[in-house]
PADREN-455395 format. One record per residue (C-alpha): residue in one letter; z, x, y. Coordinates in steps of 0.001 Angstrom, whole numbers, plus 524288, in hexadecimal, padded with zeros to 5 digits. Each point is the difference from the previous one (the first is absolute). Example, Ala and Ser with C-alpha at 12.3 -4.5 7.8 and 13.67 -1.06 7.14 Angstrom:
PT, A, 81E78, 8300C, 7EE6C
PT, S, 7FD6C, 8055A, 80D70
REM end
This chain:
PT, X, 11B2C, 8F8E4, E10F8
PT, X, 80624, 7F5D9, 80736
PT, X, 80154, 8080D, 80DA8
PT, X, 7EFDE, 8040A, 7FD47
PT, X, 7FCCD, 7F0AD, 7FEC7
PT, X, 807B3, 7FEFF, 80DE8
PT, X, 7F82A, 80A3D, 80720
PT, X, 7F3E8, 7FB6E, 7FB65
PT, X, 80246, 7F0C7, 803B8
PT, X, 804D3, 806AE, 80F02
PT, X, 7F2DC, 8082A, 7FF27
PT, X, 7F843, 7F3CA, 7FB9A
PT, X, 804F8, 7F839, 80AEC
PT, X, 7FDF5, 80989, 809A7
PT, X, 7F1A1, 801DA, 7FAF9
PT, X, 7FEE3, 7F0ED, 802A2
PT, X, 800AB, 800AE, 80D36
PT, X, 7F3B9, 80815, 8049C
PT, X, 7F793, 7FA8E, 7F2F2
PT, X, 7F718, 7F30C, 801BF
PT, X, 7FDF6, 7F6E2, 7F44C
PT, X, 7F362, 80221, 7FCCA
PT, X, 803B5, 80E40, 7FD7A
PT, X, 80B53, 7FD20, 7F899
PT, X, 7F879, 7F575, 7F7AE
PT, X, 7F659, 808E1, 7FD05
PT, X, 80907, 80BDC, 7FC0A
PT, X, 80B0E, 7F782, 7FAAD
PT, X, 7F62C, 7F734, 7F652
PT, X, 7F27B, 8041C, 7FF66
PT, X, 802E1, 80E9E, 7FDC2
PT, X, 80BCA, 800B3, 7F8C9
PT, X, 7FA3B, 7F534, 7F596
PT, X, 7F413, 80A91, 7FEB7
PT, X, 809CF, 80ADC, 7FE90
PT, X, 80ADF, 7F6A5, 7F704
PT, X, 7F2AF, 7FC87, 7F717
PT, X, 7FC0C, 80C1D, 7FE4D
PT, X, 80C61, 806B3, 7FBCB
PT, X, 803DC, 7F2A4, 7F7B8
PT, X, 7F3AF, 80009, 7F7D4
PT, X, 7FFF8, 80EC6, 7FF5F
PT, X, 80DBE, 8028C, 7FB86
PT, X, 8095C, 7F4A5, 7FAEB
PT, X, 7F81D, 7FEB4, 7F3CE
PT, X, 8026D, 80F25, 7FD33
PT, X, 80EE1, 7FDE5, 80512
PT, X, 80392, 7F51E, 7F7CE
PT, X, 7F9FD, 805C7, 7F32C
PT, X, 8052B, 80E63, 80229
PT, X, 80E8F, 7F94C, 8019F
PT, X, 7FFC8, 7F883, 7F69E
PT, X, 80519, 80456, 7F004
PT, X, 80855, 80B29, 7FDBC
PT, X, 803B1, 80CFC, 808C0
PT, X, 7F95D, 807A6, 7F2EA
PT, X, 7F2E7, 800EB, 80509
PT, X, 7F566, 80B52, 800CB
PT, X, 8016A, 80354, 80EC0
PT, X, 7F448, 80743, 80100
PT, X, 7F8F9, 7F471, 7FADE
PT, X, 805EB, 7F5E9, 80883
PT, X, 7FCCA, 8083A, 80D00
PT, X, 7F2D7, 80185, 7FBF5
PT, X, 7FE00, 7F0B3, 7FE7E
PT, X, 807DD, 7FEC0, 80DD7
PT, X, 7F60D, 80995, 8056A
PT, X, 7F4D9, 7F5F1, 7FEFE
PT, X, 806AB, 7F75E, 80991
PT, X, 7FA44, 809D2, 80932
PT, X, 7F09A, 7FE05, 7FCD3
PT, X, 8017A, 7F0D3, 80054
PT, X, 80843, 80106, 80C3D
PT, X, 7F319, 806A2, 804C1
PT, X, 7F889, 7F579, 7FA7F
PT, X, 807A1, 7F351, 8050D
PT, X, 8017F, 8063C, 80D34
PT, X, 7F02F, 80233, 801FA
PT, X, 7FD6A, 7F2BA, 7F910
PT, X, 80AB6, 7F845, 80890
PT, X, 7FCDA, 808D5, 80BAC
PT, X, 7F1F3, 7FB34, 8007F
PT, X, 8042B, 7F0FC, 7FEBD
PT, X, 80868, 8017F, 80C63
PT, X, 7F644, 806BA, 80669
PT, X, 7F496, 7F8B0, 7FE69
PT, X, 8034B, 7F2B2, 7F820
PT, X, 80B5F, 7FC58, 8087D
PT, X, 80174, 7FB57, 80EC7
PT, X, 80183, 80BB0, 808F2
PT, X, 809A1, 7FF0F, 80AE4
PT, X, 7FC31, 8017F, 80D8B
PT, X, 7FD5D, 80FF9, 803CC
PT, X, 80471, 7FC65, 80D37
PT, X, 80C3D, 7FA52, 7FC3C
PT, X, 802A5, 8072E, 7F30D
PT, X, 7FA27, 80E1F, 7FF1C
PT, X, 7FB02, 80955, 7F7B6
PT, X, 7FFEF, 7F5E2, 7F2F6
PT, X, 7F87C, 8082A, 7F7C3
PT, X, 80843, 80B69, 802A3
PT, X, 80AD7, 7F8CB, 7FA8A
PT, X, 7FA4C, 7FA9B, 7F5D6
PT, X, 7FCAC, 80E5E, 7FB38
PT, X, 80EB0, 8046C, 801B9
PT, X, 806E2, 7F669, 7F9CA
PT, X, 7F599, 80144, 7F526
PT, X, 803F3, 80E11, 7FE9B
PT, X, 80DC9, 7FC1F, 80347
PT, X, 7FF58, 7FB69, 7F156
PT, X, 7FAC7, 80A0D, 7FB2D
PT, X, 807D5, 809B6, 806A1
PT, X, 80C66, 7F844, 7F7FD
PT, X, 7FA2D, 8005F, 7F1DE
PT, X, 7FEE1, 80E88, 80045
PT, X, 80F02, 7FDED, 7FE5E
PT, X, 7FEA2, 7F74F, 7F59A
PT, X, 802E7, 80950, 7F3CF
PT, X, 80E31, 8034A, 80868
PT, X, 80440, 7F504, 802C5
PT, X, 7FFB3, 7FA02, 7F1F2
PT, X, 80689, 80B90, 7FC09
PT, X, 80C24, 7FCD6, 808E3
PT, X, 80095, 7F0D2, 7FD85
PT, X, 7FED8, 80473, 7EFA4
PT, X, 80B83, 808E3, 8038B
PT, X, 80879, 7F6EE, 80AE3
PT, X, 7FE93, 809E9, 80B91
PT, X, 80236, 7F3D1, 8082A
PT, X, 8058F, 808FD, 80C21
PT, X, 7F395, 807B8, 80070
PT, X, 7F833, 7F164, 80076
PT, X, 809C3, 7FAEE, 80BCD
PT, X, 7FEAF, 80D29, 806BE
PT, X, 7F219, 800EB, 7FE7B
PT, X, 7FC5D, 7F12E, 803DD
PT, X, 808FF, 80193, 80B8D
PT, X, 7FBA2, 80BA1, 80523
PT, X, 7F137, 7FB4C, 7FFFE
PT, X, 80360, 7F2B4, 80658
PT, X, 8066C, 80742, 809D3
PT, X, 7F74C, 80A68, 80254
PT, X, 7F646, 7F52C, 800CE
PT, X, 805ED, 7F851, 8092E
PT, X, 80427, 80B06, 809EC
PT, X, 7F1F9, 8057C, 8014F
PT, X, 7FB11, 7F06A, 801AB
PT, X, 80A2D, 7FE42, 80B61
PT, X, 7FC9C, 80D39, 8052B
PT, X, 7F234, 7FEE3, 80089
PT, X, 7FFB7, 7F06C, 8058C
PT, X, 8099C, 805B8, 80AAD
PT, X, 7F532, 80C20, 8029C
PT, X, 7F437, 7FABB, 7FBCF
PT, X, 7FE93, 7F1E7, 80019
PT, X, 7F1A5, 800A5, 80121
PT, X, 7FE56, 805DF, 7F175
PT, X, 801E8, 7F28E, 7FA14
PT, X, 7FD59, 8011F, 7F213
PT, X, 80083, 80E58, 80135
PT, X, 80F2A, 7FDAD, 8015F
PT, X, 800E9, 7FAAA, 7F381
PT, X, 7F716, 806FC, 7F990
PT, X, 805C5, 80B7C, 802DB
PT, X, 80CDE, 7FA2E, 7FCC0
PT, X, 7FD56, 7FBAF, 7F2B9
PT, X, 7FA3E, 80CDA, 7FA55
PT, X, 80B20, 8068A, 80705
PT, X, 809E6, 7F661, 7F56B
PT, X, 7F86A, 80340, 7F501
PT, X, 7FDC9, 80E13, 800D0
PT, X, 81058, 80199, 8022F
PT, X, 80173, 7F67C, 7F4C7
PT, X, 7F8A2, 80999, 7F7F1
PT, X, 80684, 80A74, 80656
PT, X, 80D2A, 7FCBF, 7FC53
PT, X, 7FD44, 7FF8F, 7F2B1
PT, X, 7F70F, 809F7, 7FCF0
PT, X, 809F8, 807C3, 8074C
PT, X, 80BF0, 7FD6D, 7F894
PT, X, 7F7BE, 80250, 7F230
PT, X, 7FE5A, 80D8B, 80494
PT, X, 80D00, 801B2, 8032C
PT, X, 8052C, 7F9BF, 7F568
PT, X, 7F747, 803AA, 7F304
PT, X, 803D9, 80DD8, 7FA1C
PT, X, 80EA9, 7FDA9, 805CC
PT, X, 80BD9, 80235, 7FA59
PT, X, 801EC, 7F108, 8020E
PT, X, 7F191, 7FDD8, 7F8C3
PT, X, 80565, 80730, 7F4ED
PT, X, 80CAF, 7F9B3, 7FF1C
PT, X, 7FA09, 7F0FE, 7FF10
PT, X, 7F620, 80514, 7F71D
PT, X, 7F4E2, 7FAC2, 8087B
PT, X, 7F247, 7FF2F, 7F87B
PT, X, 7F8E3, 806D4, 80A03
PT, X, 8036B, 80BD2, 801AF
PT, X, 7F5DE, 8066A, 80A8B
PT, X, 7F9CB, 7FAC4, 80CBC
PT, X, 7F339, 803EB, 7F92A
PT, X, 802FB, 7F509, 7F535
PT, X, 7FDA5, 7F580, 80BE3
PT, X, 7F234, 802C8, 80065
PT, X, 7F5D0, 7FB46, 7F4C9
PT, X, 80011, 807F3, 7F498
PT, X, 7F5BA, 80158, 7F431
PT, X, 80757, 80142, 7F3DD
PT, X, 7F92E, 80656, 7F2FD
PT, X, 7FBDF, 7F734, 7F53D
PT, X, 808AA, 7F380, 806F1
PT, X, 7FA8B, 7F523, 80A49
PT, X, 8001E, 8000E, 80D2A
PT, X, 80A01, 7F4C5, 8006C
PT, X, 807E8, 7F89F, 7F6BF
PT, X, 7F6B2, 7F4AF, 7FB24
PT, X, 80C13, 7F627, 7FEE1
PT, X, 8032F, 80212, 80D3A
PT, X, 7F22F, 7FDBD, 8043E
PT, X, 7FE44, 7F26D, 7F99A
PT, X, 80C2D, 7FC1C, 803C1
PT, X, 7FB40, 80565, 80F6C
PT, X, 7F3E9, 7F6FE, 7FE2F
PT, X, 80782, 7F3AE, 7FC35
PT, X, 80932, 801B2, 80A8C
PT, X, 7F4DF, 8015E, 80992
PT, X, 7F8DD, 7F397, 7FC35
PT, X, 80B72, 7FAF1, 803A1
PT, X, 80237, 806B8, 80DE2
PT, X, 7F39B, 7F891, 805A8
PT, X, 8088C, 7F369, 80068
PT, X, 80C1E, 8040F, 80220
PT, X, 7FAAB, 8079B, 80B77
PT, X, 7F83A, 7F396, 804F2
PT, X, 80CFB, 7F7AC, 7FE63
PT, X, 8098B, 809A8, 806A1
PT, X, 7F6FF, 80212, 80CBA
PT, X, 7FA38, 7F28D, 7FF13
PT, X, 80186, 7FBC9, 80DEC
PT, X, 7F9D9, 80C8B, 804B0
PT, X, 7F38B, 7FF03, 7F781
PT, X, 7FFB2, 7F10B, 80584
PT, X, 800BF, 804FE, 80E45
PT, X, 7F5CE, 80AE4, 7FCD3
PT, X, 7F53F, 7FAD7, 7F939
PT, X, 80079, 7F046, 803C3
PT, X, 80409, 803C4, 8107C
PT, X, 80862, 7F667, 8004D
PT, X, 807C9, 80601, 80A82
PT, X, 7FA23, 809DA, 80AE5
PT, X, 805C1, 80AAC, 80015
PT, X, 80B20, 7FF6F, 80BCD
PT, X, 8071A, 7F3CD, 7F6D5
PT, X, 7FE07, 80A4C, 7F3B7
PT, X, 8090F, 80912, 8063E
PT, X, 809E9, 7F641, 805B3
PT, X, 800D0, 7FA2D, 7F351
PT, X, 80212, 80D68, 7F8B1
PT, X, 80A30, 802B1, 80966
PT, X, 80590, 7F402, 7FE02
PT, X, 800DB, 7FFF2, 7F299
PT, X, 80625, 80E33, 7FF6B
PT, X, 80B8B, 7FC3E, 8080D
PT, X, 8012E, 7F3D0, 7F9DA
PT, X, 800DF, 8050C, 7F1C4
PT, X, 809F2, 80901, 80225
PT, X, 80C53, 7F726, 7FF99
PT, X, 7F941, 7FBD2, 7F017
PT, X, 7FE6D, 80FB4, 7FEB6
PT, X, 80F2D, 80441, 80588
PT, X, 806EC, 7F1E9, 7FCA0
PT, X, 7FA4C, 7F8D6, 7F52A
PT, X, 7F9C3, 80977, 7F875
PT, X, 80C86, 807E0, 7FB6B
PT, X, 80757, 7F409, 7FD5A
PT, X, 7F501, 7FB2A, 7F754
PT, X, 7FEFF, 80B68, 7F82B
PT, X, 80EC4, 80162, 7FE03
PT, X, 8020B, 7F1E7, 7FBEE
PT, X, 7F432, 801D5, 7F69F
PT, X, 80722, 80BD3, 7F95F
PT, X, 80C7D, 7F7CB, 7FE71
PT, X, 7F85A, 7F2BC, 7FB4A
PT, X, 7F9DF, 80913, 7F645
PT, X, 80C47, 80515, 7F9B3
PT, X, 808A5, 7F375, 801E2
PT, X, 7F573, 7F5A4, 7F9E7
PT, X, 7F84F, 80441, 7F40A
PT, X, 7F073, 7FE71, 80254
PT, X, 7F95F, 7F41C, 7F842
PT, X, 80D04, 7F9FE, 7FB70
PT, X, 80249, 7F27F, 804E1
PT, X, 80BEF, 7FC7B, 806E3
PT, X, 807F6, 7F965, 7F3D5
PT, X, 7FC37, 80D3E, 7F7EE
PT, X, 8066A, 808DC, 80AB0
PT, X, 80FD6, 80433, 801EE
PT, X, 80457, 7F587, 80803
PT, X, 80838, 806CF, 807C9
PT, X, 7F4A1, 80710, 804CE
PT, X, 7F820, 7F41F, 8038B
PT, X, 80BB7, 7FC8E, 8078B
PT, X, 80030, 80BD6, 80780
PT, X, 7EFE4, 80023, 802EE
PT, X, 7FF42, 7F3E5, 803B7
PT, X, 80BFE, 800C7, 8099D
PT, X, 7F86B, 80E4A, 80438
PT, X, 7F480, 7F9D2, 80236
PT, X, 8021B, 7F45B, 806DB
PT, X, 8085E, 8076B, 80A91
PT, X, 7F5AB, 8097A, 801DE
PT, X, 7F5AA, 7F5AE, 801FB
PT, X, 80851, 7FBD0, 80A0C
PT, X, 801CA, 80D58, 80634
PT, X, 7F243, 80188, 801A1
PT, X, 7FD2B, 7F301, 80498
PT, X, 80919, 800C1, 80AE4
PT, X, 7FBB6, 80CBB, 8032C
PT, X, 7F152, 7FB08, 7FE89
PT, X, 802E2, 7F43D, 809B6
PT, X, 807A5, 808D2, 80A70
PT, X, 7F357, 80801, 7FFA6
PT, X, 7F6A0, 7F52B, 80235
PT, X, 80984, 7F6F3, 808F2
PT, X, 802C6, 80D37, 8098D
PT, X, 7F393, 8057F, 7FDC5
PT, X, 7F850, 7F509, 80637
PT, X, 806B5, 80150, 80D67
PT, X, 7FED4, 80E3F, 7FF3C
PT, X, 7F51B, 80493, 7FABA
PT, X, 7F899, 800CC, 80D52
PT, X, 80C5C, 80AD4, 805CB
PT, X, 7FFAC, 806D5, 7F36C
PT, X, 7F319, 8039D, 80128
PT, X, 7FEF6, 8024D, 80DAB
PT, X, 809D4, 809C2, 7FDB6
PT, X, 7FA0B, 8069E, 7F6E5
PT, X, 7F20B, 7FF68, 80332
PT, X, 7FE29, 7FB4D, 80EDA
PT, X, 7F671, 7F56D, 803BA
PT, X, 7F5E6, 80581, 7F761
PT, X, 808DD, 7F873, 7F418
PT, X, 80841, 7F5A5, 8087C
PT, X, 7F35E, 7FA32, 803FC
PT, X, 7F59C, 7F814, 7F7C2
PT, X, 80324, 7FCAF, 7F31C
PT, X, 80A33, 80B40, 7FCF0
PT, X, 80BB6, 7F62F, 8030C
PT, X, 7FAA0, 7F551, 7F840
PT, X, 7FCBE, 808CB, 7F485
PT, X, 80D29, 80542, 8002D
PT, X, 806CE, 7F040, 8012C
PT, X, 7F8BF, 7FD6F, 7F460
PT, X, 80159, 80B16, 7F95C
PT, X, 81101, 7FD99, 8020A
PT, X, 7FD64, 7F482, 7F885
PT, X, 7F936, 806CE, 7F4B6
PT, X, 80ACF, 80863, 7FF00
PT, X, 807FD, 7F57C, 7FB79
PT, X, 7F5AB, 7FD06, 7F5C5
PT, X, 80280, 80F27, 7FB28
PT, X, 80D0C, 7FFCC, 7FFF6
PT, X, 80240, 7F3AC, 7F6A9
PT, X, 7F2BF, 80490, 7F87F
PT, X, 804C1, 80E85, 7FD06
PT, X, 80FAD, 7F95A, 7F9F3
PT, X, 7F894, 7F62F, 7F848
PT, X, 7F63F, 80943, 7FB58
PT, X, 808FA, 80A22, 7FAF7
PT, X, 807D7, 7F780, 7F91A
PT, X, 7F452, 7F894, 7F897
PT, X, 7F9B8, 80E7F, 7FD95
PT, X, 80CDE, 803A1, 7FA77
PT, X, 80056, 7F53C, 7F5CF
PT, X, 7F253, 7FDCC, 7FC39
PT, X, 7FB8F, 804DF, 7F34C
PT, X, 7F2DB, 80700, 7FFBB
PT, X, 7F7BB, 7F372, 7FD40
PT, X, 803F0, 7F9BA, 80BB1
PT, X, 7FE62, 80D75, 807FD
PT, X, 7F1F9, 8002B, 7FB73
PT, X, 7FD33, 7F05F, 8037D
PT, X, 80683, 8028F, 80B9B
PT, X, 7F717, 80BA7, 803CA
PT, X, 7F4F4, 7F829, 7FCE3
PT, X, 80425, 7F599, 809D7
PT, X, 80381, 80AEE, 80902
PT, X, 7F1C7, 80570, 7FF94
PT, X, 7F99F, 7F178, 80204
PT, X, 8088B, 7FDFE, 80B50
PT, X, 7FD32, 80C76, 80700
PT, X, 7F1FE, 7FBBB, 7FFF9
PT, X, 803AC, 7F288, 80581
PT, X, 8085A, 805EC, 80902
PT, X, 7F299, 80AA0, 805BB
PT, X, 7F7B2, 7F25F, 801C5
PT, X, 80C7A, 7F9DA, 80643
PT, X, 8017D, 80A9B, 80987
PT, X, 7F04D, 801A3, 8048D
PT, X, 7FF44, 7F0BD, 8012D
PT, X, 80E48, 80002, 8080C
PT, X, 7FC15, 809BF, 80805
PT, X, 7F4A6, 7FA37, 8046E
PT, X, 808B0, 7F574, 80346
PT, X, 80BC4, 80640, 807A4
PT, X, 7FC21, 80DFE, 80172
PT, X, 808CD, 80BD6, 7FA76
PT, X, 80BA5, 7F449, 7FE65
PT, X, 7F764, 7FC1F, 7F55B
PT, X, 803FF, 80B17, 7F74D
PT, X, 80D6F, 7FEC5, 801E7
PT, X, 7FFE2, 7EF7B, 7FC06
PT, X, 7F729, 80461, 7F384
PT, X, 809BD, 80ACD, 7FE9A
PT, X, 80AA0, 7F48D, 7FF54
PT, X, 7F79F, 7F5D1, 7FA44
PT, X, 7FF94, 80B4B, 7F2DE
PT, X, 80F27, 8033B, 8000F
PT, X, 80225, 7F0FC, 800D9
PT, X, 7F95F, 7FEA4, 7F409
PT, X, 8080B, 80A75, 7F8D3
PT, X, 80AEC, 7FB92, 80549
PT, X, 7FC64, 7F2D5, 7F8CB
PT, X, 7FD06, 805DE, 7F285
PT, X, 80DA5, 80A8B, 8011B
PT, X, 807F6, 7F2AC, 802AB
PT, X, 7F961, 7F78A, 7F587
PT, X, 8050A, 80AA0, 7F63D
PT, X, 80E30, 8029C, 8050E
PT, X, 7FF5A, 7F066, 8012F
PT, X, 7FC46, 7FFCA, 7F0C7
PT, X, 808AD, 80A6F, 7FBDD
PT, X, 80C38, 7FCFA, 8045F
PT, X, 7FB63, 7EFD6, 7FDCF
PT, X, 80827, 8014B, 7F4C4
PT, X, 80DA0, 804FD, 8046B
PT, X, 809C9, 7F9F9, 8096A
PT, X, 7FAEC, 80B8D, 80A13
PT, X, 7F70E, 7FB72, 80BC8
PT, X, 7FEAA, 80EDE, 8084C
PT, X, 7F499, 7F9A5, 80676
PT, X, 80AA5, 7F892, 807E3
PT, X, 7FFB7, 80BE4, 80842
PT, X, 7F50E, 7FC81, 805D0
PT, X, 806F8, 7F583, 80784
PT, X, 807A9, 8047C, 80BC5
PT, X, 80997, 7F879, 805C4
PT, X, 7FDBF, 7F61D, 80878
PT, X, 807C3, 80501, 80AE7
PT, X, 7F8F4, 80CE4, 7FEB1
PT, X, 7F207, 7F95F, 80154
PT, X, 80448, 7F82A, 80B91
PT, X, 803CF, 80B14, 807BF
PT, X, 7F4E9, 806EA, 7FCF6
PT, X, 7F793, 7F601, 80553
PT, X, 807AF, 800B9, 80C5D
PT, X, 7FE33, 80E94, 80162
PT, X, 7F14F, 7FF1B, 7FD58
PT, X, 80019, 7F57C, 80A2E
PT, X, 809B2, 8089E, 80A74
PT, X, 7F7B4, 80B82, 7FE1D
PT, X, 7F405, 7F969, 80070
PT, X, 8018C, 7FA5E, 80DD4
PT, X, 80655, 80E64, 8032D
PT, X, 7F263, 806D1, 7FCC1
PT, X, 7F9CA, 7F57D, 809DC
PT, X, 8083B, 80233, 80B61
PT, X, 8032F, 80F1B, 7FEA9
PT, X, 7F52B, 804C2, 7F874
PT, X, 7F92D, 80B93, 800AD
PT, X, 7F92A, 8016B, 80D3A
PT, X, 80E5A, 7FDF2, 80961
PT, X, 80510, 80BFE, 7FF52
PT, X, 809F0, 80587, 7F8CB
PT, X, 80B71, 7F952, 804C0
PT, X, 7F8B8, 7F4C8, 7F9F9
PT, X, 7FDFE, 806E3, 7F482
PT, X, 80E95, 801B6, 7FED7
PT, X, 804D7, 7F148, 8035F
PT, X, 7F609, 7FDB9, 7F3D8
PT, X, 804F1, 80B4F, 7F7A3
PT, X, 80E8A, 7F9CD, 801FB
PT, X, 7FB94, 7F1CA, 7FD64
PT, X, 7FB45, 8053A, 7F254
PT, X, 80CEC, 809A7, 7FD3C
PT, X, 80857, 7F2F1, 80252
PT, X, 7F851, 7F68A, 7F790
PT, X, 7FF0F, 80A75, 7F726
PT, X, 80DC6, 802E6, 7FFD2
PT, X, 80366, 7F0EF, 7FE6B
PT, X, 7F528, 80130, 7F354
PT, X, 80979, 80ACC, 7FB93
PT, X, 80C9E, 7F75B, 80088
PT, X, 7FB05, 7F445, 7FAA8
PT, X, 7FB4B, 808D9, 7F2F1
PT, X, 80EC1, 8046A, 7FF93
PT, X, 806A3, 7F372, 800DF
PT, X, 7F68D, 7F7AA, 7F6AD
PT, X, 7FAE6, 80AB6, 7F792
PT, X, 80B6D, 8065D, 7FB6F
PT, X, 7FD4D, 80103, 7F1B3
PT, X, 7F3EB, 80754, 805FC
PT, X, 80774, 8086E, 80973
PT, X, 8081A, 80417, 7F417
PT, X, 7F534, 803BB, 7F8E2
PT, X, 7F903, 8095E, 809F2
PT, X, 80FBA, 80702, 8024C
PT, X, 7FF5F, 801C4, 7F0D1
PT, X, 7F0F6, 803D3, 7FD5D
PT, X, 7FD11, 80626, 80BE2
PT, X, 80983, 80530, 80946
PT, X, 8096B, 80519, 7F565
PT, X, 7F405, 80730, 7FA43
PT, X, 7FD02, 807A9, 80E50
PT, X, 80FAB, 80205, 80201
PT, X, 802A7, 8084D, 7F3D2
PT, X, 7F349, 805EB, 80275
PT, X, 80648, 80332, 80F12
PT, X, 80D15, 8061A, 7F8F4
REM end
C-alpha cells in the first residue's frame, strides 16, 4: 500500500507539470465534490446502518436494501448534475474544455461505483481488508497511469483526460470485487468460513415469498443515518461547497490550494495521525472514562500524566520544526514538485501558512485524544454540540477571510477553529489533573535554549531563501538546501542535550517498537 501511495504521488507530480490551474481547479474541486456528493448521500447512510449490530443478519435482505443505493445514486447524480451545469459558474471553454462532458462522467463515475455496493459491504462485514487495499490501489493506479498517459498524448482532451480517468477507477474498483466474489463464493474456502452467501446469483436483488423486500429495522435505521449525512457531508467538504457556490476563489487559486492542502496534510495523515490513535488506545485502558482524578489508581495518573506531557512535547517540537523550516522552504518544495505552475502565485504562501497550521494539528490531535479518552458520554454529547456550532462559525469565517486574503484565508480559519479546540481540550486536562500534584501541560513549554535557536534558524534560512532562492540555479538551490540541513541539524542537537527526558521517551515508545519489529 505504501509503495502504491509512492507511485501515485511520482505520477501526480509528473501530471503537474503539463496541467494549468484552471484545469486542475476545476477537476480537483468542482468535479470531484459533484462525484464525493453524490456517492456520500447515496451510500454512507446504507454503509453505516448495514455495519452496524450483529454478523446474524438476513443477507439477502441486507443486499436488497444496499441495492437502492443504486436508484438514488441515479437520482443525486441527475439532480447535482443539473446544478453544476446550469446553476453554477462555468469555466472558460477556451481554457477548460469539454465541462459538460465531465460533468456527465464523473456523474456516472458514481454510479458506475454503487453497482459494487452490495460487495463491498460484504467484505468490510467479513474483514477482507487485503481485497479493499488491493482493490483501492489498483484503481488509483490504473487511474493515474491512463491520466499521465493521455496528458503526455493528448493534452488537448482537457476534461476528457479526466473523465476518462475517473470512470476508468471506478469500473476496476468494481471489477476487483465483483471479481473476487465469483471466485471466491461456492469455494472450498466459502464453505470452510461458512460465508452467508453462498452463490454469485445471491448478489443480485431477490424477491422472497411471503417476506419483505428488505429488513424494515435496517431501513429506519438507513433513514436516520441519512438525515444525518446532509451535515456531515456539508461539514467534511465545507471549504469546497464555499469555493463552489459563493466563487470566492477563481478557479486557477482552487487548484493551487487543493494541491496545497494535499501535500500539506500528509505529514497529520503519516505522523500525527498514528500516534494519536495509539495514545488514545492506551489513555483508554490506563485511565477509567468519567472517573475524576482522586477516584482513579494513582499510579496510573502518574504514568498518564508523565505520557502525556512528553508527548505534547514531541509533537510540539515536531509541529514548530515544520512551521520554522517550512517557511524558508516551502517555495523549493513546491517547485520541485510542481514547477512554476505551483512555485508561483500564492502556492508558496499557502503552503508557509499552511506549515504553521500544522503545528495547530499536531498539539490539537494529543490533546484531543486524551480529553476523548476520558470524557464520559455527557460531555461527548455537549462537546459535539459545540463542535457542530463551531463548524458553522468556522464556514462564515472562511467566506469572509477569503475575501480578505484569498485561498490563505482558509488555512487562518482552518487555524482560527483548531485554536479554539485546542482551548476547550486544555481547559479540561487543566481541570482534571487541577487536583493532583501532576502539571503534563508543562510539556507545552520547550526549553528556552531550544526556542532561541529556533528563532535563529528561521532567521538563517530566511535570509538563505532571499539570496539563493528559487530562480539561481541549482547550485543555488544547493548552498540553500545545506543552510537548512545545518540549522536543522543544530535543531536536532539542541533537542538531545536539553530534552533528554524526551529523547528517552521516543528510544522507549518508538524506536524500540520498529527494532523488534526489524528482528
Amino acid at each position: 500500500q505504501v509503495l502504491f501511495r509512492v507511485v501515485t504521488f511520482g505520477l501526480n507530480a509528473f501530471t503537474l507539470r503539463y496541467l494549468s490551474r484552471e484545469l486542475l481547479g476545476v477537476v480537483n474541486v468542482r468535479l470531484t465534490l459533484l462525484y464525493s456528493t453524490v456517492v456520500f448521500l447515496a451510500r454512507e447512510a446504507f454503509r453505516r446502518a448495514c455495519l452496524s449490530g450483529s454478523g446474524k443478519r438476513n443477507w439477502t435482505k441486507t443486499i436488497n436494501l444496499l441495492w437502492l443505493t443504486v436508484p438514488l445514486g441515479v437520482f443525486w447524480s441527475v439532480f447535482l448534475g443539473l446544478v453544476w451545469l446550469y446553476l453554477l459558474e462555468v469555466p472558460d471553454p477556451s481554457v477548460v474544455p469539454h465541462y459538460q462532458a465531465g460533468v456527465v462522467a464523473f456523474g456516472l463515475s458514481a454510479i458506475i461505483e454503487l453497482l459494487g455496493e452490495p460487495c463491498w459491504v460484504l467484505a468490510q462485514a467479513h474483514l477482507f481488508v487485503r481485497l479493499k487495499v488491493i482493490a483501492e490501489s489498483l484503481s488509483v493506479v490504473s487511474k493515474c497511469i491512463l491520466t499521465v498517459t493521455l496528458v503526455i498524448l493528448y493534452p488537448q482532451w482537457g476534461l476528457y483526460i479526466f473523465s476518462l480517468a475517473q470512470l476508468l477507477y471506478a469500473s476496476v474498483l468494481v471489477m476487483c470485487y465483483v471479481i473476487y466474489f465469483v471466485m471466491f463464493l461456492g469455494s472450498p474456502e466459502a464453505t470452510k468460513k461458512s460465508f452467508p452467501v453462498a452463490r454469485v446469483k445471491a448478489l443480485l436483488p431477490n424477491l422472497m415469498e411471503d417476506e419483505t423486500f428488505v429488513n424494515w429495522k435496517e431501513a429506519r435505521l438507513t433513514w436516520s443515518f441519512f438525515k444525518q449525512s446532509f451535515l456531515k457531508q456539508i461539514l467534511t467538504e465545507g471549504e469546497r461547497y464555499v469555493m463552489t457556490f459563493l466563487n470566492v476563489l477563481n478557479f486557477g487559486d482552487q487548484g493551487v490550494y487543493d494541491i496545497v492542502n494535499n501535500l500539506g496534510s500528509l505529514v497529520a495523515r503519516f505522523i500525527f495521525l498514528p500516534i494519536e490513535e495509539s495514545f488514545y488506545v492506551f489513555f483508554a485502558k490506563v485511565l477509567e472514562r468519567g472517573k475524576t482524578v482522586k477516584d482513579q489508581k494513582q499510579d496510573d495518573v502518574a504514568m498518564a500524566a508523565n505520557v502525556l506531557e512528553l508527548l505534547l512535547k514531541l509533537v510540539l517540537l515536531i509541529g514548530l520544526t515544520i512551521t520554522v523550516f517550512g517557511y524558508a522552504y516551502s517555495q523549493l518544495a513546491l517547485d520541485i514538485y510542481g514547477g512554476s505552475m505551483l512555485s508561483s502565485g500564492t502556492g508558496p504562501d499557502l503552503l508557509r501558512c499552511y506549515s504553521l497550521y500544522v503545528l495547530f494539528l499536531a498539539i490539537n490531535g494529543v490533546t484531543e485524544c486524551f480529553t476523548f479518552a476520558l470524557m464520559c458520554k455527557e460531555e461527548v454529547d455537549r462537546y459535539n454540540f459545540v463542535m457542530l456550532a463551531l463548524s458553522f462559525v468556522f464556514l462564515c469565517i472562511s467566506y469572509f477571510l477569503t475575501h480578505w486574503h484569498g485561498s490563505v484565508g482558509f488555512i487562518l480559519a482552518n487555524c482560527f477553529n483548531m485554536g479554539i479546540r485546542i482551548a476547550h481540550s486544555i481547559h479540561y486536562i487543566y481541570h482534571y489533573f487541577k487536583e493532583s500534584s501532576y502539571r503534563p501541560l508543562t510539556g507545552l513549554l520547550p526549553s528556552a535554549f531550544l526556542v532561541l535557536v529556533y528563532i535563529i534558524s528561521g532567521v538563517i534560512t530566511g535570509f538563505s531563501e532571499v539570496f539563493f532562492c528559487c530562480d539561481k540555479g541549482w547550485m543555488a538551490r544547493l548552498i540553500h538546501i545545506s543552510m537548512g540541513a545545518l540549522c536543522f541539524a543544530a535543531t536536532i542537537l539542541t533537542m538531545f542535550y536539553t530534552e533528554t527526558k524526551l529523547i528517552q521517551f521516543v528510544r522507549t515508545q518508538f524506536l524500540s517498537r520498529y527494532l523488534k519489529k526489524g528482528t
